[in-house]
N, C-alpha and C positions, 0 to 999 in steps of 0.2 A: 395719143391713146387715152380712153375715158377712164378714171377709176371701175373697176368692178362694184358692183353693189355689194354692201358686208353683210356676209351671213346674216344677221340678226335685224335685219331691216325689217322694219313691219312690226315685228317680234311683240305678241301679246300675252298679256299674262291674267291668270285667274287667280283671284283670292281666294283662299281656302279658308278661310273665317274672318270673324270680326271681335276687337276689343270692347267689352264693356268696364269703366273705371268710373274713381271717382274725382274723375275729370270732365265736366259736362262740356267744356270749353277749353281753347287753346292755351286763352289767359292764363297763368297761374299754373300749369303745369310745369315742371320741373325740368332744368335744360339740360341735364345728363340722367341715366339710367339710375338709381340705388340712391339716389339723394332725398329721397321721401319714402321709408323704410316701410313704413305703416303703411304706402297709399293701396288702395286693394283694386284688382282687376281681374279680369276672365277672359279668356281666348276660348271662345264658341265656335269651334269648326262646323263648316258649313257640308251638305251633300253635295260629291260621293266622300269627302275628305275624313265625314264626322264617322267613319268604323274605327270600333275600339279596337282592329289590328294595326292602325297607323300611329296610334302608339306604344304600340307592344315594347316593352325595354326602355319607355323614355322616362319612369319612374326613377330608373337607375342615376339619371342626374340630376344635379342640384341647380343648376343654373342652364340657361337656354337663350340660343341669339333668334331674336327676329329681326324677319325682313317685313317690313310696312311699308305704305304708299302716305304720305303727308296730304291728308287728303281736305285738309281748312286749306292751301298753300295756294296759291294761284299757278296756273302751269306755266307760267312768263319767268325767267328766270334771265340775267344778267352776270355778264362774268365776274362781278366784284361786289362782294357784301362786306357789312358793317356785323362782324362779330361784338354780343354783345361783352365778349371779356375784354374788347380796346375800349371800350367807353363808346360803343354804339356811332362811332366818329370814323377812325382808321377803317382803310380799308384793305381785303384781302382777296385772293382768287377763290371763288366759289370752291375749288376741289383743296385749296386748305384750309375747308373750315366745316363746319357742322350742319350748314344755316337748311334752313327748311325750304329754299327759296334753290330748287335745284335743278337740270335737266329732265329731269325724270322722277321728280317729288321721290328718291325711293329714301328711306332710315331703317337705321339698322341698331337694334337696342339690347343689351343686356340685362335679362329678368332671370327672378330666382323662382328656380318652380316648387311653389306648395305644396300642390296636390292635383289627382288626374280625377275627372268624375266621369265613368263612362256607362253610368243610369241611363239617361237618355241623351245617345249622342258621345259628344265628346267635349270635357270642359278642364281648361285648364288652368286652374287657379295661382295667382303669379305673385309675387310682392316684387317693390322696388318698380314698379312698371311708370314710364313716364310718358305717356301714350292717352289719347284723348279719348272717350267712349266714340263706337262707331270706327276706329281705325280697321282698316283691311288690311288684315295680313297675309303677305305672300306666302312665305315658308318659315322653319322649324328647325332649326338646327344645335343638337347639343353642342354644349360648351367645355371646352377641355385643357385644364386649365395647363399643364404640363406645356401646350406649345401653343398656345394665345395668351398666357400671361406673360409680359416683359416690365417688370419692374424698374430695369434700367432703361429705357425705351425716354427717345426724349418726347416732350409735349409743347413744343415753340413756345405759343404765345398763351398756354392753357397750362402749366406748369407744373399746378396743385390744386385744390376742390378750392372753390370760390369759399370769401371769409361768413360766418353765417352773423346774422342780427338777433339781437335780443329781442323779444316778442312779449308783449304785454297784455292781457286782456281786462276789457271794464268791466264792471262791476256787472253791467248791462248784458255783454256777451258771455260772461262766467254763468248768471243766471237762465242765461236762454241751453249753455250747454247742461245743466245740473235737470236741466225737463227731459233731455233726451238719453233713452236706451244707449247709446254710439256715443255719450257725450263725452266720455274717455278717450275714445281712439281719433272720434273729431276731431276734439282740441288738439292732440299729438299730429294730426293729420294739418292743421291750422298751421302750429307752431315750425313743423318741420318746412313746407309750402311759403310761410310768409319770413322764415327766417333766409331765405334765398332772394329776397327782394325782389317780386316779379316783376316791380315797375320797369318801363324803358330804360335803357343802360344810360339816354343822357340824362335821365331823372332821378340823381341822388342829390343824397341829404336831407334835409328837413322841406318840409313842403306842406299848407296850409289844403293842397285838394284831396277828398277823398277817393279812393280807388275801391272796386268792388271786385270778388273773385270767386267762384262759382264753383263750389266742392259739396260733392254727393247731392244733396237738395235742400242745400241752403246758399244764401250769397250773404257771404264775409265783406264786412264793410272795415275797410283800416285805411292808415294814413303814418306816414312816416314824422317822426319827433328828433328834435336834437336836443340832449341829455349827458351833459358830462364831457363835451365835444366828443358826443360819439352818436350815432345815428341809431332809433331802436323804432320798430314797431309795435306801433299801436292796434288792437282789433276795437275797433267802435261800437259795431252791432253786428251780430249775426242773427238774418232774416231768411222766411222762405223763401226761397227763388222759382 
């Protein structure tokens, strides 16, 4: 006897808006939710989605889960990824891990809601968003923290927030921020981003090549230093991208 077909076969889905951040690139965005506090983004609902009765009451919360499609990812996915907290080495089963390399590209993020703009349309102003501009988002769902927060909840091989780097900028990059309107929340925007070390996981420590990473409309030029036996980043230059 054949298996029956599962309900959900076929099963298509429409986006109902897209993210704009100031993440123009994959690179360099941040690999969990709330770790780059400053970084700013907008959830644009799309029609018929963008009527301000679809969010009538979502004011009321402070945080919100999206569902997204990882839409840089290739749709070819394998049972066993290299999470980057083993040292990009170990491997794991795709469904114990985060990796963006998944059946079904879906991710699922935790953002804090700012503010609703419902001028023209429907705009959702986010912080903590760690989502690339252009992401399609499926759905909306508030966050509640009474029965999705588990503080004693174990986390295997992800235990605690990865350790941050000290962040240095030249003389070069200081003066390129002090020209800009944004040169304030940049540099915070910089410092929180390169203090997570975007490089590849088997690429720590000191290392002589430069790396470039692509925030709001500039591309940050840094390089990693070892200082004290301890590993800090440097920003080189920040240029227009």
């Amino acid at each position: 006897m054949t298996n029956p077909t599962p309900p959900a076969a076929g099963l298509t889905m429409q986006p109902i808006g897209h993210i704009e951040s100031d993440f123009p690139d994959k690179f360099g965005v941040p690999r969990q939710p709330g770790l780059a506090s400053v970084a700013h983004a907008e959830l644009i609902l799309t029609t018929p989605y963008d009527d301000p009765l679809t969010v009538r009451g979502l004011e009321a919360f402070s945080h919100l889960w999206l569902t997204f499609v990882f839409h840089h990812s290739p749709e070819r996915w394998t049972p066993l990824v290299r999470p980057p907290r083993l040292g990009g080495n170990a491997k794991v089963g795709v469904f114990a891990s985060r990796s963006t390399h998944r059946p079904n590209r879906l991710g699922l993020s935790l953002v804090e809601l700012l503010a609703i703009d419902t001028g023209h349309g429907v705009r959702l102003v986010l912080g903590g968003c760690d989502l690339v501009s252009g992401t399609p988002v499926l759905d909306i769902k508030p966050y509640l923290p009474w029965v999705e927060a588990r503080p004693d909840a174990r986390a295997g091989y992800a235990p605690a927030a990865p350790s941050l780097l000290e962040v240095r900028f030249s003389d070069a990059a200081e003066s390129t921020l002090a020209t800009r309107p944004d040169g304030s929340s940049l540099r915070e925007l910089i410092r929180q981003v390169l203090a997570q070390d975007p490089r590849p996981a088997y690429r720590k420590g000191a290392e002589e090549r430069l790396y470039g990473v692509r925030l709001r409309d500039v591309d940050v030029r840094f390089r990693a230093l070892e200082e004290a036996q301890a590993t800090l980043v440097e920003v080189v230059e920040i240029v227009p991208s």
